[in-house]
Structure formats: C-alpha cells, structure tokens
C-alpha positions, 0 to 999 in steps of 0.5 A, a space after each residue: 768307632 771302627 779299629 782302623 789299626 790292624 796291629 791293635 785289632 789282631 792282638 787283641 784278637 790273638 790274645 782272647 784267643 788264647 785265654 778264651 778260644 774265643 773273640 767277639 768284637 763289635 764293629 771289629 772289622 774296618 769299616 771300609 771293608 765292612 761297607 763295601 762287603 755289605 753293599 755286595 751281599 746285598 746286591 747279589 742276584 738272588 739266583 747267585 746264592 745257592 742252598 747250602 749244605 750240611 759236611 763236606 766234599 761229596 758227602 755234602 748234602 742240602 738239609 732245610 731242617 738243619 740250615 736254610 740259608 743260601 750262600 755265596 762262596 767269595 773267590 775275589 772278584 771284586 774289590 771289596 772281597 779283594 779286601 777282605 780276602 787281603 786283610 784275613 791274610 795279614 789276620 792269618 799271618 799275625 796269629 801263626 807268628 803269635 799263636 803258632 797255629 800252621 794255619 794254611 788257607 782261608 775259605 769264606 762265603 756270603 750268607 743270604 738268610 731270608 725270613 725265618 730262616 735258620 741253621 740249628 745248634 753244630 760244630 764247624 769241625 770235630 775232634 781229630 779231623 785236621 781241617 778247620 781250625 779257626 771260624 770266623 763270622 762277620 755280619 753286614 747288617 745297619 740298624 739291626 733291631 733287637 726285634 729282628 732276631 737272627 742273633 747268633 748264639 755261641 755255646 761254651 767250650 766242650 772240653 770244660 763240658 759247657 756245650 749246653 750253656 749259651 756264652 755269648 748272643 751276638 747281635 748280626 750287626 755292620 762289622 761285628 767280627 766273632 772268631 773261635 776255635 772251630 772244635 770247641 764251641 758249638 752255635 746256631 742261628 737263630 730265625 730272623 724276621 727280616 733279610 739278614 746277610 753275613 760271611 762265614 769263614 774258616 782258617 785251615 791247616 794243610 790237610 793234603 796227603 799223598 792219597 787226598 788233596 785237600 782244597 779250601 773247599 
C-alpha cells in the first residue's frame, strides 16, 4: 500500500534523515504520481533522452566507462511532472522547517538504462562544494524481478570511514523512493538485463554569488 498521507511520509523521511542521513522506503512515493511518471519515462522517444554526463556546467563530459545511461531532464510540461515537481516542493519545504537545511532548488531528470547498462561507484557532491544537498532516486519499474539486476547500491557513510561497505541494495521498484545526504554515501548502479527507467534528483542550497550564478543545472 502507497503512503497517500504526505505529512506521515515526510517525517518519517525527516526523521531517518536525521538519525541516519539516509531514507529507503518501498513504495514511498504516491502511487498516482508514481504511475503517471512511469507511463511517461516509458513513453518518451528514444531520441528525447540524451548520454548523460560526468560533473558539471562546462566541465561536463560524456564518459561510457563511468555512466551509460541516457537521460531526460523533467522541466514540468506534463501533468504527472507537474506533480512530482509539486510534491518534492512540499517535500522541501517540510524538511528546511524540520531540518533547517536552506534547501533552495530542486533539479530532476528521468533515466532511461537500456540493457547492460551502468554508472560505476561516485558521489552526487563532494565536501565544501555548496551545491547539492539532498539526492533522491525514484524508480518507475512493475514487477521487477531479481534476475533483472539493476539494483542500486548505496555504500555507508564516509565520515564513519564505511565508504567500502555496501549498506543498502535497492531493488528498482514502482515507487521505491531513496533520499540521502549527497556528500556522505557514495553508490552505483548496477547492469541491468532489461530496460530499467527511474529519476534522480538533487535538492540544493543557493550557491549564487556576486561573480557566479548558480542555476539548477
């Protein structure tokens, strides 16, 4: 059963990101979000997703060895990314009340990984680069089977040196939601033998100086 009750949901979220940095929940996200973001990932010409990209701005790069999965980047022009976009907001807004993070934007794409494809062992950010805060993965997948692979693997947290240990192995299943601090846990995705679709997201502080904007992306 989906947690339709977003107040339930989002402390439960706020409070394992407290204790723990880090929140797994299986089928997390709203089930009527989760389906009609679903149906778009899939539906999405293949020539709509673009190779992604290794860092950032201009210094991005596409790099196979490291990532080659395609990506989409969700701007609200639909209903269902209307929604999400929407919910992730309330989502912000109740965790910089509980948390007091400044968290200031939110940037998410789709991710389209085709057969044996993979993004090798990183960090979403690195320590004392004011940027992403928060990463969150959703996945849009029906009866993913074990045999499938693509499960995501979330390592522990580098400050209590558990970088090498896998922590958690999350199964890329209709709305399973993982949220965590984007410094702290390094993770990777596995090959996957069949089309897998999710969306990666990043809650970020206001970076913005005199001398450099700092747009979502």
């Amino acid at each position: 059963m989906f947690l339709e009750n977003n107040s339930d949901l989002f402390e439960t979220i706020a409070a394992e990101l407290l204790d723990q940095g880090l929140c797994v929940l299986k089928n997390g996200v709203p089930e009527k979000i989760a389906k009609a973001l679903q149906v778009q990932a899939s539906a999405i010409q293949l020539e709509g997703y673009k190779q992604a990209g290794v860092g950032r701005g201009q210094e991005q790069i596409a790099d196979r060895q490291i990532r080659s999965d395609e990506i989409h980047w969700i701007d609200g022009g639909s209903k269902g990314e209307c929604e999400w976009l929407e919910w992730m907001s309330e989502l912000q807004q109740y965790l910089n009340r509980r948390l007091f993070l400044g968290l200031f934007s939110f940037e998410s794409h789709f991710a389209h990984y085709s057969s044996g494809d993979f993004y090798e062992k990183h960090y979403d950010a690195f320590k004392g680069q004011v940027n992403r805060v928060l990463t969150v993965v959703t996945y849009l997948n029906s009866n993913w089977k074990a045999e499938y692979g693509g499960e995501l693997l979330v390592y522990g947290d580098v400050n209590k040196g558990q970088e090498k240990k896998v922590i958690h192995t999350v199964s890329p299943e209709l709305g399973t939601i993982v949220i965590f601090l984007s410094e702290l846990f390094p993770h990777e995705v596995l090959p996957a033998k069949k089309d897998r679709y999710s969306i990666a997201g990043w809650f970020r502080v206001n970076g913005s100086s005199k001398e450099n904007i700092d747009p979502p992306h």
